[in-house]
N, C-alpha and C positions, 0 to 999 in steps of 0.2 A: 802725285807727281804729274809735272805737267804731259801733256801727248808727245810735243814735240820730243821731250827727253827721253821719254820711253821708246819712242821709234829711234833714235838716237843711240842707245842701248841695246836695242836688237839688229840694228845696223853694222854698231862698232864688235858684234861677239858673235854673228854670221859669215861663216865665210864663204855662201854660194848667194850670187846675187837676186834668182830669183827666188829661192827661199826668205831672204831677208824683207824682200819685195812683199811676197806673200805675208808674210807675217806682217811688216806694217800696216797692210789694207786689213787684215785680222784685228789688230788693235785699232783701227780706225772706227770701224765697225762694233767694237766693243764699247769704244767711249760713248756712241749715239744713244745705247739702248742703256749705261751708267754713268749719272753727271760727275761721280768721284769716283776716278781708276785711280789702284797705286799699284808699282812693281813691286812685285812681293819677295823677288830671290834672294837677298839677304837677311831677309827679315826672319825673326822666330817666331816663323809658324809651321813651318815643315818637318813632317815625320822623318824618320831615323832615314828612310830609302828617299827620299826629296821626290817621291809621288803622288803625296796628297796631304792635306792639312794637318794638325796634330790635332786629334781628338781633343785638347784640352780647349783650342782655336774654335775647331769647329761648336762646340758647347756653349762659347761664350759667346759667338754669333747669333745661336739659336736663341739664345738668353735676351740679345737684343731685341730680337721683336724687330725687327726690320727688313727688308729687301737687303740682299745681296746676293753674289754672283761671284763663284771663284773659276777662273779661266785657266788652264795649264796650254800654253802652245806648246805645241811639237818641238819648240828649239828648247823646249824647258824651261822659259822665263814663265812667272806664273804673276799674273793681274785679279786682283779683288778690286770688286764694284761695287759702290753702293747708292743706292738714291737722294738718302738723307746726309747732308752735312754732318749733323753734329753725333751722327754715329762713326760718319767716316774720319771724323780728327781723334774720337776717342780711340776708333779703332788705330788709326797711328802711333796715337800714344802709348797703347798698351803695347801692340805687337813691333813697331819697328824697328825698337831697341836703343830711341833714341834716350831715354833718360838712364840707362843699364851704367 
């Protein structure tokens, strides 16, 4: 997902402006140090409590052999990063539920 949209998405579901604030400089900061962010909150990857990955997620990550980076902000939006491209489209593909 692009930056723009994502801060865009934590803008429009904040309703205290400098928390919202803070959190876009959080994702700002998070896209520098991974060239592929994606919001992850609808996505099925989340345990039963939406506190951390799903085991199944996290395996299949490790599986890749790759860098990445799963983010939980305090508003609860949650960002996966990754370095490599062509892990980061398969990972869309599998986990964002667009083919479902």
């Amino acid at each position: 997902m692009e930056l723009e949209k994502i801060k865009e998405a934590i803008a429009a579901s904040t309703r205290d402006e400098e928390l919202a604030s803070a959190t876009r400089y959080e994702v700002e900061a998070y896209a520098k140090l991974w060239l592929f962010v994606f919001l992850v909150n609808d996505w099925d990857v989340w345990n039963g409590s939406k506190r951390a990955l799903k085991l199944q997620v996290v395996r299949w990550l490790e599986n890749e052999g790759t860098a990445y980076d799963f983010f939980q902000i305090r508003t609860g939006f949650g960002l996966i990063g990754f370095k490599d491209q062509e892990t980061a489209k398969t990972f869309e593909r599998r986990w964002s539920g667009q083919f479902q």
